[in-house]
N, C-alpha and C positions, 0 to 999 in steps of 0.2 A: 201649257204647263199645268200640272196636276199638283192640289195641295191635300194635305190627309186632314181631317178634322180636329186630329191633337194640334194642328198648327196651325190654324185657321183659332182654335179655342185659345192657346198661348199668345195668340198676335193680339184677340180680341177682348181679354183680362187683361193685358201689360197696357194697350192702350186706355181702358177704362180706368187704373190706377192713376196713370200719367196725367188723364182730364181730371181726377178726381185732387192729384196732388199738386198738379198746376205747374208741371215740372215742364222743361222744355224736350224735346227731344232729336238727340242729334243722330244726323242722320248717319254721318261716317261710321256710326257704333252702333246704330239702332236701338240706343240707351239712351232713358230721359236725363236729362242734364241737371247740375243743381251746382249751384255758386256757392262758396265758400262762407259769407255772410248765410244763408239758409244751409245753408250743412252743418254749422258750428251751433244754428238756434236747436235745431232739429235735434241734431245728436244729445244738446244737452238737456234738452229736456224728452227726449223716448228713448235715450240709452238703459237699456235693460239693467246694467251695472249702476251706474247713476242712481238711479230709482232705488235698487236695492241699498244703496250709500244714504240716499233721503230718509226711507223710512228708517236704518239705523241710527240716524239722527235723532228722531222723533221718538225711539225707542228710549232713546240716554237722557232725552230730555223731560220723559215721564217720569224715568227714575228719581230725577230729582227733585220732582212733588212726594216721589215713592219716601223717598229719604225724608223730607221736609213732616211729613204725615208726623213722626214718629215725635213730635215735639207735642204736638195736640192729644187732648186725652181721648180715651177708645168707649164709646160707647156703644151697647150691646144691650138688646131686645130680645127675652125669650118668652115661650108661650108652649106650655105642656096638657098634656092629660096622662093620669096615671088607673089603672085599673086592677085593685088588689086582690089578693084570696080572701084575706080577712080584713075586716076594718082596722083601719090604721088612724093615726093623729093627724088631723086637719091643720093645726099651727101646733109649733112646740110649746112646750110646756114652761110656763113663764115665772109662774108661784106656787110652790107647795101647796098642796090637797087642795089647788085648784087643778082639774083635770078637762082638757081641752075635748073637742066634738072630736067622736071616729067618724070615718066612713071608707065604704071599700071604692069608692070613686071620688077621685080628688082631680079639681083643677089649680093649676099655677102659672103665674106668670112673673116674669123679675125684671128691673130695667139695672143696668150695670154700671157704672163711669169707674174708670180705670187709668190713670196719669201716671207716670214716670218721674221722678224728682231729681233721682242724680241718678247716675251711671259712667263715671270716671272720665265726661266728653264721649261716650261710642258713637252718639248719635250724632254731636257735631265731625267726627271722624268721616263719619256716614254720606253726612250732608255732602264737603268738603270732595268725597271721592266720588261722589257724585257730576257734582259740577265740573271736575277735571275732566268725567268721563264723558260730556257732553262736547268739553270745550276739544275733546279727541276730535270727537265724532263727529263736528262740525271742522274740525281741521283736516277729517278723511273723506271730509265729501268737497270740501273744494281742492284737495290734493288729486281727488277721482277726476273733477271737470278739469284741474289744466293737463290728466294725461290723455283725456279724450279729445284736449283742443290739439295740445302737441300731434295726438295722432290722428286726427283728421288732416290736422295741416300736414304731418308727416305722407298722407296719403294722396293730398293736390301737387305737392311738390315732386312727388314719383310720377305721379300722375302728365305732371310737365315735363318732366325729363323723358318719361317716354313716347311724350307726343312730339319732342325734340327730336331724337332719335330715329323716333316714325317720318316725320316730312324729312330728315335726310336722306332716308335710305328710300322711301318712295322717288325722291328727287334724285338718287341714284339710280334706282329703276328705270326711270324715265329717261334718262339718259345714255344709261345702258341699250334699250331696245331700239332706242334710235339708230345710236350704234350698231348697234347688231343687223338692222336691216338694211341700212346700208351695206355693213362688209357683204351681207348676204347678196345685194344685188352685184356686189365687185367680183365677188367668188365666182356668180353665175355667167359674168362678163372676163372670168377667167383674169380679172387684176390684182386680185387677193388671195391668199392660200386659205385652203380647209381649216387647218389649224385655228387660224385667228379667231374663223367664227365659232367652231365649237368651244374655245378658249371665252367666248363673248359670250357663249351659253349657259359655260359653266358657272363666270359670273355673276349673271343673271338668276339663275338660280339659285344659286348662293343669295343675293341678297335680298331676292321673292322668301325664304326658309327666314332670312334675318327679320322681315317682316311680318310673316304671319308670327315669331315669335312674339314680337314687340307686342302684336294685336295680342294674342292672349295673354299677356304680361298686363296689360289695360284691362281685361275684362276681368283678372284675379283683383286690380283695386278694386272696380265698381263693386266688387261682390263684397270687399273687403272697408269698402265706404257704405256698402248700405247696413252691414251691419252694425256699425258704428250710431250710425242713424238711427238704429230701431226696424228696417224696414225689410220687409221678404225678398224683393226683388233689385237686380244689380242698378246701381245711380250712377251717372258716371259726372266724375270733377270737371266742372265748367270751368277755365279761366276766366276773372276778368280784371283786366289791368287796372291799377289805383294809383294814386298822386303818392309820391315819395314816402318813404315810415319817417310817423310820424313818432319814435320810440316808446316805451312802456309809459302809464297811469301815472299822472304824478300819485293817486291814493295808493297805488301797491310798492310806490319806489322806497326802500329802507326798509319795511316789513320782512320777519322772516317767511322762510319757507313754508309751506302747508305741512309739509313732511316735518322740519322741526316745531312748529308748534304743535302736531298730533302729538314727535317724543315728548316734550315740554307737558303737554296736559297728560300724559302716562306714568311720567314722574309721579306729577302732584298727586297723581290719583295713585299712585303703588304705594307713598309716603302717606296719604290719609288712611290708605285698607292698611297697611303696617303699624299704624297709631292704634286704631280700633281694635286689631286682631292683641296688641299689648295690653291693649285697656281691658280686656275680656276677663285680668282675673280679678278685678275692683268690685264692689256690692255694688246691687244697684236699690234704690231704695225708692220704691210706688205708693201712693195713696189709692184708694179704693172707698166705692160706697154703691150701697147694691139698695133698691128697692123691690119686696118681695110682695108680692098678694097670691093668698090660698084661698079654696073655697069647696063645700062637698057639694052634694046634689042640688043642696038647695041655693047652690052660688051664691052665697053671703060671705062676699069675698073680705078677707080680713088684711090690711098691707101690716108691714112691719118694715125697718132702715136699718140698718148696720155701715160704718164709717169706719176705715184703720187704714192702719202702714202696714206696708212688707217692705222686708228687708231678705234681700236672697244672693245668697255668695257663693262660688262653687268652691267645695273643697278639695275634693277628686273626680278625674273628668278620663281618667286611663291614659291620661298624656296627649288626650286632645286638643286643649290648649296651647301648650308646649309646642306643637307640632304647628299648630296652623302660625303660631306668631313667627316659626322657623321658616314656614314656607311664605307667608306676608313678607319677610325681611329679604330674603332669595328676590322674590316678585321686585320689592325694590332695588337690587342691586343691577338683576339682569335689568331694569325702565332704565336705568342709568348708561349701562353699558350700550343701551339700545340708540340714546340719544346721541351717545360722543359717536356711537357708526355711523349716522342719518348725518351730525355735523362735518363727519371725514366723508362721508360721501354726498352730500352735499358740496364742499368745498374741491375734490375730483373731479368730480362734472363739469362743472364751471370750469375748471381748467383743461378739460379735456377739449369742453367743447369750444373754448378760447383758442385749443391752441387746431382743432380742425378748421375754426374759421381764420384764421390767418393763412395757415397752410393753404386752405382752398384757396381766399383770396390771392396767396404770393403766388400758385401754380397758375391759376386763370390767368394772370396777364402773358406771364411764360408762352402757356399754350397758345393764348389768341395771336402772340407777336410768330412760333412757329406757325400754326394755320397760314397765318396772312403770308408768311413767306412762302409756303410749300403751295398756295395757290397761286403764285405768281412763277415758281417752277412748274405747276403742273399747265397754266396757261402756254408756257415755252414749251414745253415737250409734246402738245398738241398739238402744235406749229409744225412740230420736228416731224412728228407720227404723219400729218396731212401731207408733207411733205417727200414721207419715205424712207424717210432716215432716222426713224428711231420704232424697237419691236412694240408690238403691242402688249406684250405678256411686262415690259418696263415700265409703259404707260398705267394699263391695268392696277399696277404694282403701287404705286406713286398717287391715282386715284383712291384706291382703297386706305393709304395712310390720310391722306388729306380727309375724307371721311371718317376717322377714325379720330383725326384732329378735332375736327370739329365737330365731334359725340364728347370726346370729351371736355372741349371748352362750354358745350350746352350743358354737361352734367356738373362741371365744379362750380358751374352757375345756381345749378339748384344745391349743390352740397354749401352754399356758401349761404344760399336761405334757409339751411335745415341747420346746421350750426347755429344760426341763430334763433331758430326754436330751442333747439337743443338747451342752451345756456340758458335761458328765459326758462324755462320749463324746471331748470335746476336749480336757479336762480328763488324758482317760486314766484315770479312777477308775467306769466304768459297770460291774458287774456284776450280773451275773442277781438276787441279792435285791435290789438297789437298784435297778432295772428295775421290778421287779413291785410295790415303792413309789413309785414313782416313777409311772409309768401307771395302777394300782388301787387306789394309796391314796387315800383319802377326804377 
């Protein structure tokens, strides 16, 4: 057997990652394996989205020093040189017919303090929108981690359904070929018709086509779990089975959503830029004190103080004012309307996915009680067929439901642990141990 160097090179990177990430790897898939417990650490902390969610965090949370600043007075350091055409006045002029030194090179330098006295609340406005926009942005980074938990676990649980799927129909295959070669020796011994076996073939094929589907169905999660994870190359979901759920955090039980607390702090914070953007046409009134020192060539620097108030009020602004307090006020109407949709659809969800997991649960037993019956006809009709007395295109027939039965009792199994992400997730109470209960518990 001849191998090409690109694939000798792809075996010998995927395996050096694998020892590097201590991942197992299985062989059925020739993909490193990773459990649900390390796929949920992993994803939440190298999910590319995440991260970008973290440092918006830490962006909102600056701002709130940004804001806080503006309460403190501004002090300012300057330091010049000037170079004239003619001699000019070294310090102003302080007392009649005294007249101060010229020279055509002057140095200066000032120190500044600058403080704010009132301003109608802006700055507490300020503050205030501030802090909501933090308590957002920490409401949108853990509303980011339960949809990556949701959908990593979203992605094991696929992941089980079509490993379900996969040993049925491999165990149909197996079954099949047996079959098959047998009728092939009866055909050759002239006991069997043509028919049956190519009827056996046709099967068979059929359900080899059903299975390499399934197989690339598997290799679309890996691809679609490693990126979740942060990771270049396909992981594929390990099961491993866990002691009964143990249900959600008592610390997240009663808490709202992530989702309505982000609307919650979007309020607060569209209601303080709406106070501010009102307050814009009040005076605001600053103290000031400036320290100045001049000096000419001969740097005999001379300081002088000055202390005072300002007072500065707009009086016309072309309807700038007017307009931002218009669109401030809009901003809070739409934060409003934003919240009651998050609370209606919050409160959907939950009922949707309440009323999928019931469903799921009341069709599961349905199905399980047909399965178990249509296997106890399909044992009888095996009977009948070894026998002679019943065709094989019936039998065939009557197989393929029973398989069918039992894909779908395997899958309302996992739609009935995805319901219950589902809810939790809308709920706003999903986290990583109640995940890993929730999908591996037994």
């Amino acid at each position: 057997m001849r191998f090409s160097i690109s694939a000798i090179t792809l075996v010998g990177g995927l395996c050096l990652q694998v020892a590097a990430s201590g991942s197992e790897i299985i062989p059925a898939h020739d993909l490193p394996g990773v459990g649900l417990e390390e796929a949920l650490a992993e994803a939440l902390d190298g999910n590319l989205g995440l991260q970008a969610a973290g440092y918006d965090r830490q962006r909102a949370l600056a701002r709130i020093g940004e804001a806080r600043a503006s309460l403190f007075p501004d002090l300012t350091a300057m330091a010049g040189y000037t170079r004239y055409s003619d001699p000019n006045t070294v310090l102003p002029i302080h007392q009649a017919g005294v007249f101060p030194p010229l020279d055509d090179d002057i140095y200066e330098g000032s120190l500044s303090l600058q403080m704010s006295l009132f301003d109608g609340g802006r700055r507490r406005a300020g503050i205030m929108a501030a802090r909501a926009g933090a308590e957002a942005a920490t409401a949108d980074l853990d509303q980011a981690r339960q949809a990556t938990t949701a959908a990593v676990s979203g992605l094991f649980i696929q992941a089980r359904r079509l490993e379900d799927n996969l040993e049925l129909i491999r165990g149909r295959i197996a079954a099949l070929d047996v079959r098959r070669t047998e009728t092939a020796d009866l055909v050759g011994a002239g006991r069997a018709a043509p028919g049956d076996l190519s009827l056996l073939v046709s099967s068979l094929d059929g359900a080899r086509a059903d299975s390499l589907a399934v197989e690339s169905a598997l290799r679309e999660v890996a691809w679609l779990l490693a990126g979740w994870m942060g990771r270049g190359t396909p992981v594929y979901p390990q099961p491993a089975p866990r002691p009964a759920a143990t249900g959600p955090d008592a610390h997240h039980q009663g808490e709202p959503s992530p989702a309505m607390r982000e609307a919650e702090a979007r309020l607060r914070q569209s209601r303080a830029s709406a106070e501010a953007a009102r307050r814009a046409i009040w005076p605001e009134l600053s103290a000031f004190g400036t320290l100045r020192s001049r000096a000419g060539d001969d740097l005999d620097f001379k300081e002088e103080w000055a202390v005072g108030l300002a007072v500065k009020l707009p009086l016309y602004t072309g309807g700038e004012l007017k307009a931002s307090a218009q669109g401030a006020q809009a901003a809070h109407l739409a934060a409003g309307r934003r919240l009651a949709a998050v609370r209606q659809e919050t409160h959907i969800g939950m009922e949707v996915a309440s009323q999928r997991l019931q469903a799921a649960e009341g069709q599961l037993g349905l199905v399980l009680g047909s399965a178990a019956a249509k296997a106890r006809a399909v044992e009888a009709q095996v009977e009948l067929y070894e026998a002679g007395r019943l065709a094989l295109s019936t039998l065939l027939a009557d197989e393929n439901e029973l398989l069918a039965l039992k894909i779908r009792s395997a899958a309302l199994r996992n739609d009935v642990r995805l319901a219950r992400i589902e809810f939790h997730r809308s709920a706003g109470t999903l986290t990583p141990p109640l995940a890993l209960d929730l999908v591996e518990g037994e």
